[in-house]
SEMIDREN-726954 format. One record per residue (C-alpha): x, y, z; residue in one letter. Coordinates in steps of 0.2 Angstrom, whole numbers, plus 5000, padded with zeros to 4 digits. Each point is the difference from the previous one (the first is absolute). Layout:
<rs>
XYZA
...
</rs>
This chain:
<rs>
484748515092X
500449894984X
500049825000X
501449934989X
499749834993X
501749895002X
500749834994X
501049925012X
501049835001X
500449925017X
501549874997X
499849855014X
501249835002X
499349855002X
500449844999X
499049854991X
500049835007X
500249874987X
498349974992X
499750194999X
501850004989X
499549864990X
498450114997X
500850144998X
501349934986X
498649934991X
499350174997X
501650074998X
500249864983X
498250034996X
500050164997X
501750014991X
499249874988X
498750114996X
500850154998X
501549934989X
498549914989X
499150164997X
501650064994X
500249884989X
498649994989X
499950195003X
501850004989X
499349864990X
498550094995X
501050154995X
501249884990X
498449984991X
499450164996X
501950054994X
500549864988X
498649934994X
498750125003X
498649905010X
499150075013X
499850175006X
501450105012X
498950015014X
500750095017X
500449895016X
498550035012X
499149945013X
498749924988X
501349924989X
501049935016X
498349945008X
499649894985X
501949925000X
499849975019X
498049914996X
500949884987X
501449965011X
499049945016X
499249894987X
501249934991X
501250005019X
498849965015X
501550005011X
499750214998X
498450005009X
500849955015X
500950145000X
499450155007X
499050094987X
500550195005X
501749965000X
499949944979X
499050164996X
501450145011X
501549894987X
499250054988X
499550175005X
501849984999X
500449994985X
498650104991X
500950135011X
501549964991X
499450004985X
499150195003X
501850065002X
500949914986X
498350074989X
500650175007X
501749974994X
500750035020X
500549835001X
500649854990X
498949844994X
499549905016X
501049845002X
499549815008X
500449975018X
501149905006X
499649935019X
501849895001X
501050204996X
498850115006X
500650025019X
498450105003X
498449895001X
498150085004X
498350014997X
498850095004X
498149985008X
498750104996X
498750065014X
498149934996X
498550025011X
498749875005X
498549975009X
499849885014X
498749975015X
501150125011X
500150134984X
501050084989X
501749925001X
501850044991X
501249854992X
501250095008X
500050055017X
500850005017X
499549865012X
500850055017X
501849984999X
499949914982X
499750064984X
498549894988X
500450004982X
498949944987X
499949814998X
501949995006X
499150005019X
500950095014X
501750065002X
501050045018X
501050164998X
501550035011X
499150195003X
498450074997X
499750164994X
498450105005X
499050054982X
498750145000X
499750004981X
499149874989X
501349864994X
500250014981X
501149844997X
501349885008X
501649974990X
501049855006X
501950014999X
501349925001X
501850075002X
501649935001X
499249885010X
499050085012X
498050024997X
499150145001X
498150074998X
499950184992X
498550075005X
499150124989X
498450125009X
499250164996X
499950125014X
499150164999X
500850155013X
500450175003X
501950004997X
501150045015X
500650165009X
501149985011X
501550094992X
499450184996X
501050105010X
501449934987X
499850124985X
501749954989X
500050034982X
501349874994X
500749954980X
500749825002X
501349964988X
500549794998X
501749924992X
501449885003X
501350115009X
499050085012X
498249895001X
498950175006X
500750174998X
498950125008X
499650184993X
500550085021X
501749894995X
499949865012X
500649824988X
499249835006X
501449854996X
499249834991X
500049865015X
501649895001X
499849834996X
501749984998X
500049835010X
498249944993X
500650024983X
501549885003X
499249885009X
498550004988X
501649994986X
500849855010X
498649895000X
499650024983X
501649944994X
499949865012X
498349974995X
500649984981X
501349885003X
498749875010X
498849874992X
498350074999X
498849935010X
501249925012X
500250005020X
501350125000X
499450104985X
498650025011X
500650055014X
500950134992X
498550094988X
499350015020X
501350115008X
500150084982X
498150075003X
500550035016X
501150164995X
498850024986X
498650045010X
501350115013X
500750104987X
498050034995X
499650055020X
501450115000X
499550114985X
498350005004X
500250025016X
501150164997X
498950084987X
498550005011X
501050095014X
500650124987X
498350044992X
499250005015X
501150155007X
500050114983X
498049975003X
500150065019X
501150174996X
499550034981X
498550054996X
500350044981X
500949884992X
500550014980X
501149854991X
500449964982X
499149884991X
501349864995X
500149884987X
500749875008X
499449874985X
501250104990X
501150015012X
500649825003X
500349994982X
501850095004X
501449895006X
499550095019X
498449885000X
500749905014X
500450145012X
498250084995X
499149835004X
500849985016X
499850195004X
498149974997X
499550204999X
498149934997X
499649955013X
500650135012X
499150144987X
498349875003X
500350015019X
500150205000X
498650004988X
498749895010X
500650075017X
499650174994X
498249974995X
499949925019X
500750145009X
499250124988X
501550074994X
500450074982X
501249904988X
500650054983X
500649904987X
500950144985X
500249984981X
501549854997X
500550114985X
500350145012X
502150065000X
499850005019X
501949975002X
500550114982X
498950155006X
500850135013X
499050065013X
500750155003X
499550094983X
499049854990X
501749984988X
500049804992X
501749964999X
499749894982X
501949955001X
500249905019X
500549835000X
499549895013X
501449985009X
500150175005X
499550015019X
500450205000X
499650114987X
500350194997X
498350094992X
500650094984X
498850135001X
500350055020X
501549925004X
499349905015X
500749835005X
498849885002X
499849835006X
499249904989X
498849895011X
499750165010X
499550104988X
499149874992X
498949975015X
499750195002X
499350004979X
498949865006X
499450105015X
499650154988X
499349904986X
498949895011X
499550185007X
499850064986X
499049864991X
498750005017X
499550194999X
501050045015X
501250145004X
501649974992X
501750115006X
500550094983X
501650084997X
499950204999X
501550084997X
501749965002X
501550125001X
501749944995X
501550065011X
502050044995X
500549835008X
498849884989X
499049995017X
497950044997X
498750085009X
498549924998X
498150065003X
498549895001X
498250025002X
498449875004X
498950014985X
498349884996X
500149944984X
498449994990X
499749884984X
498950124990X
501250175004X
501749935006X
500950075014X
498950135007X
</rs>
């Protein structure tokens, strides 16, 4: 038996009473000050070396942001009441932004803004100590309550039991509710319980039709219809009112209200649904998208709502726990161009075309279909495993064809053997 090593999350509500929100808040200013500083003189500093020629071009790093953090707590002693883990994850923050704009994956880093953003959080950091009774962790469960570093103790609505070793603590809050996101490694022997489910299944995403299925079965989007209108209504009420006032208010409450509904409902939805392809599949092959690029296109506000991420991070996490196989194919691959009856790319198809006719074998084909049974094949074939290949086919008088089809392994170093 193989122990895996996983990361997991746990996301519990609580609610802070008014000093722990005061606290709270200050961290929240604290270390959007630092972060939007390091910024700063991290631009400031390149200004240098660009027009004037000062200085050397030196990387954002962890040494470089540890100096700016030492100045600041001298020259602001308000920051060393703020919790000192908290400063160091923002700008872990930001060196990680700067990584990818380095990379050229991303764009420059920008300040923060903690009036716009609607998203606030920080995150703790887990440190060991010694104490008369032992080794202790900052952070830890304390019966039904949860003990944070130098924040004190905080009363969850529901406990959650951990196994692993707590990694961090990220403090949220959402559209205002509060929530703790727990971080742990646990070490395990992934799960079993699904093996007399043997289905090998390409999984093809999109607009129309949210998950096509290479046996043919479609999976429609969730309707939030009514959420979307309600969400739409109080935002244009919301507009027309004084910020900051009693009714104003009132109405950003029932606002965040369907907010965090319409969030339940999707994510609610795409754990049943991943959690059923991981119970009957145990092969499992998708495209990799380039979602980035994507909402680019005037379709970026259907594809944010759609949100194909984070069901593909749900398949891909619950197939490492239940020990299953999942497949991620080439995003240049002409899944939806190539027939999958004789391997013909039809070059020419437009992308409203939802039924096409193969020029080489005359086969009509639906496009999501037969795109899912390419990713199926390519996911297959991309994995070493046995792929169905395409033999012989026989063309009859009334344009109809007899097809004949074998299981062959596919071998990198020889082909198809």
């Amino acid at each position: 038996m193989v122990y895996k090593i996983f990361i997991l999350t746990d996301k519990i509500e609580f609610v802070p009473d008014k000093d722990l929100e005061g606290e709270l808040n200050f961290n929240f200013r604290a270390t959007g000050y630092v972060f939007n500083k390091t910024l700063e003189y991290s631009f400031y500093r390149e200004n240098l070396v660009k027009e004037f020629a000062i200085g050397n071009n030196c990387k954002v790093d962890r040494k470089y942001t540890q100096e700016i953090i030492k100045t600041l707590k001298k020259t602001k002693p308000f920051l060393k009441k703020a919790e000192s883990t908290c400063i160091e994850a923002s700008t872990d923050r930001l060196i990680k932004a700067y990584s990818g704009y380095y990379a050229g994956r991303t764009g420059r880093p920008k300040f923060k803004s903690l009036k716009k953003n609607p998203v606030r959080s920080i995150t703790l950091r887990n440190n060991n100590y010694t104490t008369k009774d032992g080794i202790k962790s900052s952070i830890r469960w304390e019966g039904n309550k949860l003990r944070l570093n130098k924040l004190g103790y905080i009363k969850v609505k529901y406990k959650r039991d951990i196994d692993g070793k707590i990694k961090e603590a990220t403090i949220l809050k959402e559209n205002g509710k509060w929530f703790v996101c727990i971080t742990y490694e646990l070490e395990k022997i992934p799960k079993a319980d699904f093996l007399e489910n043997n289905l090998y299944v390409g999984i093809d995403v999109g607009l129309t039709d949210f998950l096509t299925f290479s046996n043919g079965k479609v999976i429609q989007k969730p309707d939030l219809t009514k959420i979307n209108e309600r969400i739409r209504y109080y935002q244009q009420k919301l507009s027309r009112q004084k910020e900051g006032g009693s009714n104003w208010k009132k109405t950003l409450k029932k606002l965040h209200k369907w907010q965090n509904k319409k969030n339940n409902t999707v994510k609610d939805y795409y754990h049943k649904i991943s959690y059923n392809i991981i119970k009957h599949c145990q092969f499992i092959a998708m495209e990799t998208l380039n979602i980035r690029g994507m909402i680019k296109s005037h379709l970026s506000r259907s594809i944010h709502e759609i949100g194909w991420g984070k069901l593909i991070e749900m398949i891909r996490y619950k197939a490492q726990w239940y020990g299953r196989q999942f497949v991620q194919i080439n995003q240049w691959f002409p899944s939806s161009k190539k027939c999958n009856v004789c391997g013909e790319i039809n070059h020419g198809l437009g992308r409203e075309e939802r039924e096409w006719e193969c020029p080489h074998c005359h086969s009509t084909l639906q496009r999501d279909v037969n795109a899912a049974k390419n990713i199926l094949d390519e996911g297959l074939r991309a994995t070493g495993s046995m792929v169905l290949c395409l033999v012989d086919f026989i063309p009859n008088n009334q344009r109809k064809t007899t097809y004949y089809y074998e299981w062959k392994c596919f071998d990198e170093k020889i082909g198809m053997a």
